[in-house]
C-alpha positions in Angstrom: 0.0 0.0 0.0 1.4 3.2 -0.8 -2.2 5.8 -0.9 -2.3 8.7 1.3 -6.3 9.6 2.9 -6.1 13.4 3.6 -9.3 14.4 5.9 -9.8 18.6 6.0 -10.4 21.6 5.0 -11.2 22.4 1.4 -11.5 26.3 1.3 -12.2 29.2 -1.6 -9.4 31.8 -1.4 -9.8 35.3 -2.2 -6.0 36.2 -2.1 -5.2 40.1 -1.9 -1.8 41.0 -2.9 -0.9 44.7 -1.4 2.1 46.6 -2.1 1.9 48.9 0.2 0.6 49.2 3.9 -3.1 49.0 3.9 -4.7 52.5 4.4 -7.2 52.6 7.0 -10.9 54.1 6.1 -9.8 54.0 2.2 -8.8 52.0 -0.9 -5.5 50.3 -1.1 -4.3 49.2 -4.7 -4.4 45.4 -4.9 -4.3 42.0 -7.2 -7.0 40.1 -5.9 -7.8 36.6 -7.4 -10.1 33.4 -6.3 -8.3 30.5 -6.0 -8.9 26.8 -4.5 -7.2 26.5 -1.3 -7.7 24.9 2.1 -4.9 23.2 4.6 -6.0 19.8 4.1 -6.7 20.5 0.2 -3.4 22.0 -0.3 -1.6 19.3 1.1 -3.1 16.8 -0.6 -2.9 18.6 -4.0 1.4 18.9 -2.9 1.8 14.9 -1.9 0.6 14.3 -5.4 2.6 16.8 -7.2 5.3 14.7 -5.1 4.7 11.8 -7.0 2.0 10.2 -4.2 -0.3 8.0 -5.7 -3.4 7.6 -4.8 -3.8 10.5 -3.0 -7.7 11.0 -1.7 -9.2 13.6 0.0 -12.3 14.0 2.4 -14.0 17.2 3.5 -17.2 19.5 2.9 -18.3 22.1 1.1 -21.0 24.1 -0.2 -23.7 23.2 -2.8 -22.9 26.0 -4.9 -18.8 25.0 -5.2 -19.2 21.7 -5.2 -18.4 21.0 -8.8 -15.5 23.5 -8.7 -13.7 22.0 -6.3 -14.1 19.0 -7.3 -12.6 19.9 -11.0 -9.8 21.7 -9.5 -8.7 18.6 -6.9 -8.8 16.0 -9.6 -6.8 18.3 -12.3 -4.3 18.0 -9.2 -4.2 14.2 -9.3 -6.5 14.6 -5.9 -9.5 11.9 -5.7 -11.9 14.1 -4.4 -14.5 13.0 -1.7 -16.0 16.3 -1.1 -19.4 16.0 0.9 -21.8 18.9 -0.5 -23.5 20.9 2.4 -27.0 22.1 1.9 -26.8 24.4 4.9 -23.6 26.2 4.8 -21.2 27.9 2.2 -17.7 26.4 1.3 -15.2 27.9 3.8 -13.9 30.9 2.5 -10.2 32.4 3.2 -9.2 36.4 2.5 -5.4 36.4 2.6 -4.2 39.7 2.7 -0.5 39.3 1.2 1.7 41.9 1.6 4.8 43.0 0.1 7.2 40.8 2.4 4.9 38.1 0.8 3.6 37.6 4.8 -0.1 36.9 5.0 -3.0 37.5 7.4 -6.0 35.7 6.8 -9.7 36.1 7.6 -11.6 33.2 7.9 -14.7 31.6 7.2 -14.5 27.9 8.2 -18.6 27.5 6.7 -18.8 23.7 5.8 -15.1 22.7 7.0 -15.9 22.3 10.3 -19.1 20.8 9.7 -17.8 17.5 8.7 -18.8 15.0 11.7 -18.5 11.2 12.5 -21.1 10.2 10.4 -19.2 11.1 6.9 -16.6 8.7 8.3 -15.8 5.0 7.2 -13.3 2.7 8.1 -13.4 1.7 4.5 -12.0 4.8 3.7 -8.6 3.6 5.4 -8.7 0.7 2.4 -5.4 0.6 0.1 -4.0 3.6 2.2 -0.7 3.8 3.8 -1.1 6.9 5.5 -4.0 9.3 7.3 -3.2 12.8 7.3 -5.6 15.4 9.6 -5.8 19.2 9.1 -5.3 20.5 12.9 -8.1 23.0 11.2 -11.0 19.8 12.0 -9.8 20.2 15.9 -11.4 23.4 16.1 -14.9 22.4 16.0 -16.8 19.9 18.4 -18.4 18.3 15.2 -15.1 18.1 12.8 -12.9 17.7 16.5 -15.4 14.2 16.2 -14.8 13.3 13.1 -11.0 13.6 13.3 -11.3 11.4 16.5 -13.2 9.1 14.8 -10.8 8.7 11.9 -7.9 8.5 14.0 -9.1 6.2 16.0 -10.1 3.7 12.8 -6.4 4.4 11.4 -5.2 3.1 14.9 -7.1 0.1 14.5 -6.1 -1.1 11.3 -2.2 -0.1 11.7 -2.2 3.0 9.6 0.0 6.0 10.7 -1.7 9.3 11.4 -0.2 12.7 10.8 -1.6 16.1 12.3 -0.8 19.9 11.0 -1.9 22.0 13.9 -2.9 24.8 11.3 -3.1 27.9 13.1 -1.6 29.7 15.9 -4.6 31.9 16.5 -7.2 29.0 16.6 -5.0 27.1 19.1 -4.7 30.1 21.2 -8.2 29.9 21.4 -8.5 26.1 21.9 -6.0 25.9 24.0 -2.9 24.0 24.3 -3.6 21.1 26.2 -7.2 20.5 24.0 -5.2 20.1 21.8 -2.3 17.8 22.4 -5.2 15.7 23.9 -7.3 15.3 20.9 -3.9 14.6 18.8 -2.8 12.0 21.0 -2.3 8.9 19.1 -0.8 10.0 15.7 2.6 8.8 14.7 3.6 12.4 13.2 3.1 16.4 14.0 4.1 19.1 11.6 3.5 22.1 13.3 5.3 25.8 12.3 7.7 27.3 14.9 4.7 29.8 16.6 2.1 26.6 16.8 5.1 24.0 18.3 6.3 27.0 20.9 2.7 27.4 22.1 1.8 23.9 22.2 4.5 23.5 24.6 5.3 26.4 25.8 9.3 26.5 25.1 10.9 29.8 24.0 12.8 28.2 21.1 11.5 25.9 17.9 14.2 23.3 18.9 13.8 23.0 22.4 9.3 22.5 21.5 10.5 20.6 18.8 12.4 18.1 21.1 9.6 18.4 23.8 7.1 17.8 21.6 8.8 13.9 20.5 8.3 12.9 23.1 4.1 12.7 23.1 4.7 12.2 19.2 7.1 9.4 17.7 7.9 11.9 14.7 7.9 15.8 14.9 9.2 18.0 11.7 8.8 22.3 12.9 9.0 24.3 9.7 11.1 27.8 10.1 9.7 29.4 7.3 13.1 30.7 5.0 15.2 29.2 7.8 14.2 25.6 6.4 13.0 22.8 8.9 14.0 20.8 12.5 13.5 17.5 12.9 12.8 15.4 16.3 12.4 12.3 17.6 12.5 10.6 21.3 12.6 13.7 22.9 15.8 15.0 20.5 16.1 17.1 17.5 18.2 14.8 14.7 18.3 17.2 12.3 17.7 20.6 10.3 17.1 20.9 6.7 17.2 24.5 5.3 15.4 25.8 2.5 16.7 26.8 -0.7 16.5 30.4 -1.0 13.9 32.1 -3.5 12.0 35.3 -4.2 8.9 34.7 -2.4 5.8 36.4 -3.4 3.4 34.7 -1.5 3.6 32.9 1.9 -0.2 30.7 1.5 0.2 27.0 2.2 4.2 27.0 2.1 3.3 24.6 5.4 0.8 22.5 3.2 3.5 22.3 0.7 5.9 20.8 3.4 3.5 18.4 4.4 2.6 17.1 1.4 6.3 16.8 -0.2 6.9 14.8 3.2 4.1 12.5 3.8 5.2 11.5 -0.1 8.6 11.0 0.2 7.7 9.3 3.8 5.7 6.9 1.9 8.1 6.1 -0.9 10.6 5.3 1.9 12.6 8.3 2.7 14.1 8.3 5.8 12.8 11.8 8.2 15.5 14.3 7.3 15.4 13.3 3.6 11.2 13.9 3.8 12.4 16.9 5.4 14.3 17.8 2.6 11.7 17.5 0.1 9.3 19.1 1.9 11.2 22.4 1.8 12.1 22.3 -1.3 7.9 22.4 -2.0 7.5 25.0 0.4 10.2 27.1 -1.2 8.5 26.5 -4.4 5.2 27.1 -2.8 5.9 30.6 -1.8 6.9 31.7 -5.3 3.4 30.7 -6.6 0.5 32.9 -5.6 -2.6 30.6 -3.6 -1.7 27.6 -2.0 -1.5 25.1 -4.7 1.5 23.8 -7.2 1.6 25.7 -10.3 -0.4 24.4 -12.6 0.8 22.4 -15.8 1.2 23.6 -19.3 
């Protein structure tokens, strides 16, 4: 078995690329475009631009962007299992990107979060190597459910389970020890620098990173242009850095990194090689505006 089951978030961006500092109470010049985007989608759309195959992906999302969504995971080489929800929009993103190519998003989790136990199937786990959970389901008592529920059917069968945190804010907001709980059980966490810090409370990425192996057998903490650390048993084994580009847009570089991993995990790299090829996604990630590989010709 070599298939990947990604479970998360599939989102419609509305990314807002600003050259200069936004001006209060006026307009501010802009490139704005609407793009497909969502943690869990991205990823999934980056493990099979690695070369992952199958790569599947379950989440929700609006009636009215069903289709599109759809279209857009399967050009990817995604098998889309998107559930379409009657009673609330897709989840909707506004990343306002500015000239650093930092972003700040406003979010709309709409159907994401809605996912719940009942769109699960152990079935789902057949022909898969590997489960993979945006930390964006954790969020939400129905979506925190289902990604229990999953985890707990990859556990069963002998299928390793990775977890992206996802977002600083939301686990601010969660708190800390929610979440650690909830995650307990997977084999892998791939949180940035500002999520593995909070989650443990460390003042350094390499001293959370170490802290955090040992509640979680595998631990990679992404550094943004300073490249990656990897853990295990309570140590740090490794950094990886990034190859060095002109970035013009920070959206899903962590997706990227995930995805370029989980791949190369699954095709039998060892963690630091995985590591490896996940920043060299994520440095290809932020030169591409969304969250998504660059299409091809």
């Amino acid at each position: 078995m070599s298939g990947l089951l990604v479970v998360g978030d599939v989102v419609t961006d509305i990314v807002a690329r600003h050259r200069t500092p936004l001006a209060p109470a006026t307009d501010t010049a802009a490139e704005i475009r609407r793009l497909p985007g969502g943690a869990g989608a991205n990823a999934a759309c980056w493990a099979a631009r690695s070369g992952c195959r199958p790569v599947a992906l379950l989440g929700r999302v609006g009636t009215d962007e069903a289709g599109w969504h759809d279209l857009a995971l399967r050009r990817a080489g995604v098998r889309p299992m998107l559930i379409p929800d009657g009673q609330a929009g897709t989840a909707t993103v506004i990343a306002l990107v500015d000239a650093s190519a930092e972003r700040t998003f406003l979010t709309d989790s709409g159907a994401a979060l809605r996912i719940s136990p009942a769109d699960w199937a152990d079935t789902l786990l057949d022909g898969m190597a590997r489960l993979h959970l945006s930390g964006y389901l954790f969020f939400a008592e129905s979506s925190r459910a289902a990604a229990l529920r999953a985890l707990r059917g990859a556990r069963e069968a002998g299928v390793p389970v990775s977890v992206d945190p996802a977002s600083a804010g939301f686990l601010k907001q969660l708190g800390a020890d929610r979440f650690l709980a909830a995650a307990r059980g997977a084999e892998a966490l791939f949180p940035n620098a500002d999520e593995a810090m909070l989650l443990t409370g460390c003042a350094e990425p390499a001293e959370a990173a170490a802290a955090l192996s040992r509640a979680f057998p595998l631990v990679a903490v992404t550094l943004g242009a300073g490249g990656a650390l990897v853990a295990e048993a309570g140590a740090v084994t490794g950094r990886v850095a990034a190859p060095e580009v002109r970035p013009v847009d920070s959206t899903g570089a962590g997706d990227a990194f995930t995805g370029a991993f989980l791949a190369a995990r699954l095709a039998g790299a060892d963690p630091l090689e995985a590591a490896a090829a996940g920043c060299r996604a994520g440095a290809e990630a932020v030169t591409v505006v969304g969250g998504r590989p660059r299409a091809s010709p």
